[in-house]
N, C-alpha and C positions, 0 to 999 in steps of 0.2 A: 763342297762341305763348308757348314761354318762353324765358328769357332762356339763355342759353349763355354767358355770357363773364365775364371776371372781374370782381365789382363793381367794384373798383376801376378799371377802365378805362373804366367806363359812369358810375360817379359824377359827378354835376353836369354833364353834357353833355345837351345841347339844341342838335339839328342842325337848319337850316331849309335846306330843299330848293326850287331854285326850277325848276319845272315838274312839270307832272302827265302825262309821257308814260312810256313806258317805262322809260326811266332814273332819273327822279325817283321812280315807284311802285315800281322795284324797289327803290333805296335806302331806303326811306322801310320798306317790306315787311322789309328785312332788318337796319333799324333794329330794328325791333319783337322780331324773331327774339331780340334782343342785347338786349332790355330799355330801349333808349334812347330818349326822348321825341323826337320833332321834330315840325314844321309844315308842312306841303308848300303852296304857295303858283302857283296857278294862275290866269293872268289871263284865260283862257276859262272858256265855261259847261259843260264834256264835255271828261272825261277821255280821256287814249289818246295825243295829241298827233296825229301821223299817221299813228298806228295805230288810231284811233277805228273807230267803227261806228255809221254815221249812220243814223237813224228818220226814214223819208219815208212818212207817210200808211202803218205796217208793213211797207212795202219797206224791207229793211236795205241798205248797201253804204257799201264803204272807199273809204278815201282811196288807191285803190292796191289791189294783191291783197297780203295780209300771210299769207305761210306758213309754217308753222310745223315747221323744219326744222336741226339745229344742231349741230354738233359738241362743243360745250360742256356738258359735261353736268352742269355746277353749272345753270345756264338750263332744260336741259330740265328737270331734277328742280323747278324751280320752278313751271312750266307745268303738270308732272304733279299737285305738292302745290295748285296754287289751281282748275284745271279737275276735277280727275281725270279718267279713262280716258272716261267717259260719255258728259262733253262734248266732246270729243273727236270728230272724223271725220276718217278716210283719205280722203283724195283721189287717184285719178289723175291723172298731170298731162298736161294735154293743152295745147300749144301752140302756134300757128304763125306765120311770118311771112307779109303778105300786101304781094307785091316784083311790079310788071308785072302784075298782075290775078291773078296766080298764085299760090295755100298754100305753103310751103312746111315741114314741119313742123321744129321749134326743140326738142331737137336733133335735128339731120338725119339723114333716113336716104335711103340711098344711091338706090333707087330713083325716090325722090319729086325728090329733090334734078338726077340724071341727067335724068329726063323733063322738069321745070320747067326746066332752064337750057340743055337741048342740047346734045349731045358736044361740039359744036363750041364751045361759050363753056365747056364744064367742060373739056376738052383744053385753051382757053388759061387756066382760073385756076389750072391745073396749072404750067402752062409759066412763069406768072408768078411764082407761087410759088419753083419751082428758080430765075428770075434773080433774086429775092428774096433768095435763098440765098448763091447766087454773090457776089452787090453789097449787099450789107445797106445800109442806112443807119446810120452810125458812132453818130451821138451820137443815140440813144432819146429826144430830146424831147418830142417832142407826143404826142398820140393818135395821128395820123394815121405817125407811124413806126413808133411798136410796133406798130398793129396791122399794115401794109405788111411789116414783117420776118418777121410768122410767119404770115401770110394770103396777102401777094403784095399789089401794085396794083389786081388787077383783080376779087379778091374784097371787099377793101377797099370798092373804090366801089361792088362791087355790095349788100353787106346790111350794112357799118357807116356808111358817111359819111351817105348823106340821113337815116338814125334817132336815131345821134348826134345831128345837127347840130339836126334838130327837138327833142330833150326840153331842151338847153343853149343851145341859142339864140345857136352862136358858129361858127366855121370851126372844124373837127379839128383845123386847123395851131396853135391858139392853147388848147386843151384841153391838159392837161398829161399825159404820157404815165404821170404816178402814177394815173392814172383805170384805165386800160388795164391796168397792170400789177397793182392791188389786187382789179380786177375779173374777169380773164380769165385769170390765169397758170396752166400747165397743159395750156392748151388752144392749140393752132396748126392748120394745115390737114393736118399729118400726124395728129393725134391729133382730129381730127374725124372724120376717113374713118374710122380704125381704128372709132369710136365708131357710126360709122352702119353700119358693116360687120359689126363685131363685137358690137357691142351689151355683152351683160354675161357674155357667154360667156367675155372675158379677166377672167380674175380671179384667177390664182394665183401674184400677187405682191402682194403690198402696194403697192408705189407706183404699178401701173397704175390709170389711171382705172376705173370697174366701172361708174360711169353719171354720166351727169348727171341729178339729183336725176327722178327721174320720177316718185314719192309722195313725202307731206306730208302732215302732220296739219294740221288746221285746225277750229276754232272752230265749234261749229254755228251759233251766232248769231254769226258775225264775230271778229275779234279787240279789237274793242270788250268783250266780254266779258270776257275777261281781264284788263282795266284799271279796270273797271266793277269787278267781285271783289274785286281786289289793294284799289282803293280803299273800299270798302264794311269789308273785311278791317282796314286798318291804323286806321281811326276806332272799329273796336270796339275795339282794341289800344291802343297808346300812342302813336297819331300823330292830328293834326289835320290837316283838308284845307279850305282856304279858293280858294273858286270865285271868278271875275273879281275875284283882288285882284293886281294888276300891280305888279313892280317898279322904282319910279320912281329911288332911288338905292341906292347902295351903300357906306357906310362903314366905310373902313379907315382904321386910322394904326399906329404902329411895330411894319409887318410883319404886320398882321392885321386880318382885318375885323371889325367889330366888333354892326355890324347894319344893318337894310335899311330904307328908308323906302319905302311900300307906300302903293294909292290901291283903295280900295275903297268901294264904295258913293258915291262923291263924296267922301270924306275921306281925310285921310291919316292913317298910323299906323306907328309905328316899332317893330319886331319885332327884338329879339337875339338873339344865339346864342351860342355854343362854335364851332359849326364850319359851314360852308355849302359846300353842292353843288349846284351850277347848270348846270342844260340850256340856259338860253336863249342865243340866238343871241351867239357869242362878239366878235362887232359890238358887239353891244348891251349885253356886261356893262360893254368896254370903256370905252363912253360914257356911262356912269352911275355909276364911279367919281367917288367924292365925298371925298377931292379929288382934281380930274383927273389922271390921268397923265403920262410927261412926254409932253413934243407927237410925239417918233418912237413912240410907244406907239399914238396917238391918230389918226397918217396910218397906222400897220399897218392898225389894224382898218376904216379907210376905205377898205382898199387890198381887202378879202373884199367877195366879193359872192356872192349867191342866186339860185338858180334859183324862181320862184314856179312853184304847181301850181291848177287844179280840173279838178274831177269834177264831167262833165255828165249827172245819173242818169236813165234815160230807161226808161219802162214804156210794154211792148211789149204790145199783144192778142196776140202769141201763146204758147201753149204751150210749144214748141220752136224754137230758132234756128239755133244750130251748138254743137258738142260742144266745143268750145274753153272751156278756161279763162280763160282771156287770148288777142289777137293783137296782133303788134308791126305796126304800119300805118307800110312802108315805101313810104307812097307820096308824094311832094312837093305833088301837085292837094291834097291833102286837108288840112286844120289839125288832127287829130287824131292823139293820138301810140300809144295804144296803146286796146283795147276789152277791159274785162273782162263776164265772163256768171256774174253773180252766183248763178246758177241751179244753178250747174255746178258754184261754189265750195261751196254747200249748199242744198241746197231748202228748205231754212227762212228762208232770208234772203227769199224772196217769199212772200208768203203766200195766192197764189191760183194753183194749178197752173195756169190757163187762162194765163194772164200769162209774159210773163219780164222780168227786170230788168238791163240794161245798164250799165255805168260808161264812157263816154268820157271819155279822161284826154287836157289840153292841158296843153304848159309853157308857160311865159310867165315874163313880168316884171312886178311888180306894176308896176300904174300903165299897162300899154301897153292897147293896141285889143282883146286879149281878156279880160285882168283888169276893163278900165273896161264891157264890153260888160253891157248889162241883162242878166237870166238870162233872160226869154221868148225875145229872141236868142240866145243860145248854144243855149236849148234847142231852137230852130229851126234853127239851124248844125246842131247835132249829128244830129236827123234828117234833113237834107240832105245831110248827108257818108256818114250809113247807105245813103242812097240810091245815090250814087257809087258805093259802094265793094260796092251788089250784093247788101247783106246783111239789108236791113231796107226795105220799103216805107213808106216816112215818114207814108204813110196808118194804118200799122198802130200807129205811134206816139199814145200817150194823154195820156200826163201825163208832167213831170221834174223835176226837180231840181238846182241848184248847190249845191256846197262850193269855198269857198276856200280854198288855205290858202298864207298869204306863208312864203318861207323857207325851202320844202319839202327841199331839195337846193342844199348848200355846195358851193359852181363850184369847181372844179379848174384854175383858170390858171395863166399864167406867174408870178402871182408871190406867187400863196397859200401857198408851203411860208415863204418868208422873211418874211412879215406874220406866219402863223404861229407861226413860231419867236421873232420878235422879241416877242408878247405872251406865249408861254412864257418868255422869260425873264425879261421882268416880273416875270410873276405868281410866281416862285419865291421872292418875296420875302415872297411871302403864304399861307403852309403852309395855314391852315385854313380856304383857298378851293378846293374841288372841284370840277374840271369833267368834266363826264359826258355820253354821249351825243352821237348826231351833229352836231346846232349850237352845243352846248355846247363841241364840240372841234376844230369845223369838218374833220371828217372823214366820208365817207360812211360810216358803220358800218351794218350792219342790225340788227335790233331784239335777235337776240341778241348781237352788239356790243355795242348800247351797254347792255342789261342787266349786261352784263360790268363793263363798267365803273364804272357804279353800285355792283355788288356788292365789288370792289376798293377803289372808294374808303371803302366801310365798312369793311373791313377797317382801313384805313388811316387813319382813324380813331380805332380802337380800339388803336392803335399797331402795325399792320402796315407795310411798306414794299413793297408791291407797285407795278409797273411800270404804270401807268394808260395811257399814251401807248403801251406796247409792246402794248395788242391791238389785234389786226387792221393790223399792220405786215408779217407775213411775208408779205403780198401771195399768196394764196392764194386761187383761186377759189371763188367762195363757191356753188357749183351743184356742183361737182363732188364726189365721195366715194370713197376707194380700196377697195379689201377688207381693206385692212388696219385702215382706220377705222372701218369697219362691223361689223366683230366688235369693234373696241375701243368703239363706243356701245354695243353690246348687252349687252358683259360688264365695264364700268368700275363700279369702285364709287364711292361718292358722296362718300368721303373721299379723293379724288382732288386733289390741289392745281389751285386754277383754270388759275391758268396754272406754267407749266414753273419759271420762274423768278423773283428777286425783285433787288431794285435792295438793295446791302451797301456 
């Protein structure tokens, strides 16, 4: 890599990055780009963060399915520059939901969707729909309104409440309707129908929908790979990568931080900087401010809370299971939230065709009955739930695997936007502290989100003034793509400014 930027703005700067997922390897990567030294600081032993790619006896599989897919095309060019085209695979996307014993494919097409539910129950989520219309609910607060406003009641309870309420672990009524509206806007019960009806055949406008994402690139060995690169990458360059060294505090004083005190090996060790950009749980930077904050600083960050994740990886004697990529498990019998078929995502992530490799994904909260559950248990769960659910002979089940991972997904409640804001306005006091990435910001971003934002904070950095908190605010669905977006990814150039606009 060489540098680009003007010495003068790289002179004497030493940025220390704290986490090795996405956001930290991309800052860290586009450190390097710009000539400036930093030290990236990761308190696990395997890079990716939760976009990792776990090695089970050479069964590969994520923490989640991670696809690679993005309208940002400062992100994609970076994917293209550390994978190239090679490693690289097209996927089709195959999905579905499994509601009442019945597939139903995600997104829906009209057929599937009429026979699985009955005229008679798709006449009433019609009918609910128009009193939907007619009588909205005024004030959009929770989930359980937005989605009611442009679904109806009776689609609502039929394919979002029991799946919601399984990966959050809460009633819809008490989710905050910024979940719904960052997630899904775009999309209602009219522009579903058009979508299963029409498919990609409307397409000669730009703001109509043209698909929900149906291919993706993706990773032949996993999206582990590309953090594994990036990181391999920035240690030949002019970045340092320090494995299980945890950051225990953080010192600042007038207006800036000044360096971090770090526990590695059993010691501690005190690391400074110019400037710091921090993924970790915005919880937790809060509470290792040294010296503390004041005390309403201190009840915000008490006031955020997480969703915990694992993945129960289960090797199957068979060959072949189902063509699915993924399926959302919309059934309440089951503890299981969703089933990825790693097989499907690339046949190199298993490496015995006779085989196939499963992902069952629980949420939970750390610390409850399935986080604290032994992993021979879960792995026994998990092939007992394949059995339920029809799909796996638990006899056919060989070996598995647990990953945990705390912190997976920043909860959306009632009162995360104002904890939020109140630590934003803190920290404004503290310019040459960066926060990046989804628990860095406690914002659900996805992985090209929060690459985004890593890549802005470098800028910003180097003395740009870009909007960090303004991506992934226009509440845009993140599945969906126009025709108008699709020829502008194909034909954008790469001197495109990342985002639209800047903060003056």
């Amino acid at each position: 890599m060489k540098s680009k930027s003007n010495p003068a703005k790289t002179e004497n700067k030493k940025v220390v990055i704290i986490g090795a997922g996405p956001a930290g390897l991309t800052a860290a990567y586009q450190l390097c780009k710009e000539g400036v030294e930093s030290v990236v600081l990761e308190k696990d032993d395997v890079v990716g963060g939760i976009s990792r790619t776990v090695n089970y006896k050479g069964y590969l599989f994520d923490i989640g399915g991670h696809r690679f897919f993005t309208k940002v095309k400062a992100v994609d060019d970076m994917w293209r520059e550390v994978l190239g085209k090679e490693k690289f695979l097209r996927r089709s996307r195959l999905s579905r939901i499994y509601y009442q014993k019945k597939f139903f494919y995600y997104p829906l097409k009209a057929s599937n969707a009429l026979l699985g539910l009955g005229i008679w129950n798709s006449f009433m989520m019609v009918f609910s729909y128009i009193r939907a219309q007619m009588f909205p609910v005024k004030n959009e607060s929770t989930f359980e309104d937005w989605i009611s406003n442009r679904f109806g009641k009776r689609l609502y309870n039929t394919f979002f409440k029991t799946y919601t309420e399984k990966v959050w672990g809460i009633p819809c009524d008490q989710i905050s309707a910024d979940w719904a509206a960052q997630r899904i806007k775009g999309l209602s019960l009219v522009t579903t129908i058009k979508n299963a009806l029409l498919s990609s055949a409307v397409k000669d406008k730009g703001d109509i929908i043209k698909t929900l994402i149906d291919a993706f690139d993706y990773p032949a060995k996993g999206p582990g790979m590309m953090w594994e690169m990036v990181a391999e990458s920035i240690q030949e360059d002019c970045s340092s990568l320090r494995m299980k060294s945890g950051v225990e505090r953080i010192f600042w004083q007038n207006g800036s931080v000044t360096a971090l005190e770090i526990e590695s090996g059993g010691k501690r060790e005190v690391i400074d900087g110019t400037d710091f950009i921090s993924s970790m749980p915005m919880q937790e930077l809060v509470r290792k401010l040294s010296p503390k904050p004041p005390e309403e600083v201190l009840e915000a960050a008490n006031k955020l809370a997480y969703r915990d994740f694992l993945t129960v990886s289960l090797i199957i004697n068979k060959a072949r299971l189902f063509e699915d990529n993924w399926i959302y498990i919309h059934d309440p019998d089951v503890k299981v939230g969703r089933i990825q078929n790693f097989k499907n995502w690339s046949p190199q992530m298993v490496p015995d065709p006779n085989k196939t490799c499963l992902g069952l994904e629980y949420f939970c909260f750390e610390g409850d009955g399935l986080w604290t559950m032994e992993d021979a248990g879960l792995i026994a769960l998990g092939a007992k739930e394949l059995g339920l659910l029809g799909l796996v002979d638990p006899g056919d089940v060989e070996d598995g695997s647990v990953v945990r991972m705390p912190k997976a997904y920043p909860v959306y409640d009632a009162v995360y936007i104002e904890a939020v804001d109140t630590i934003r306005d803190f920290l404004r006091q503290v310019p040459n502290l960066h926060l990046v990435g989804r628990n860095g910001m406690h914002k659900y971003n996805n992985q090209d989100h929060s690459m985004l934002t890593a890549m802005l904070s470098v800028k910003n950095i180097l003395g740009a003034n870009y909007d960090v908190w303004g991506v992934n605010v226009e509440n845009e669905y993140h599945e969906e793509i126009t025709a108008q977006e699709e020829s502008e990814l194909a034909v954008v150039s790469s001197t495109q400014p990342l985002v639209p606009t800047r903060i003056v």
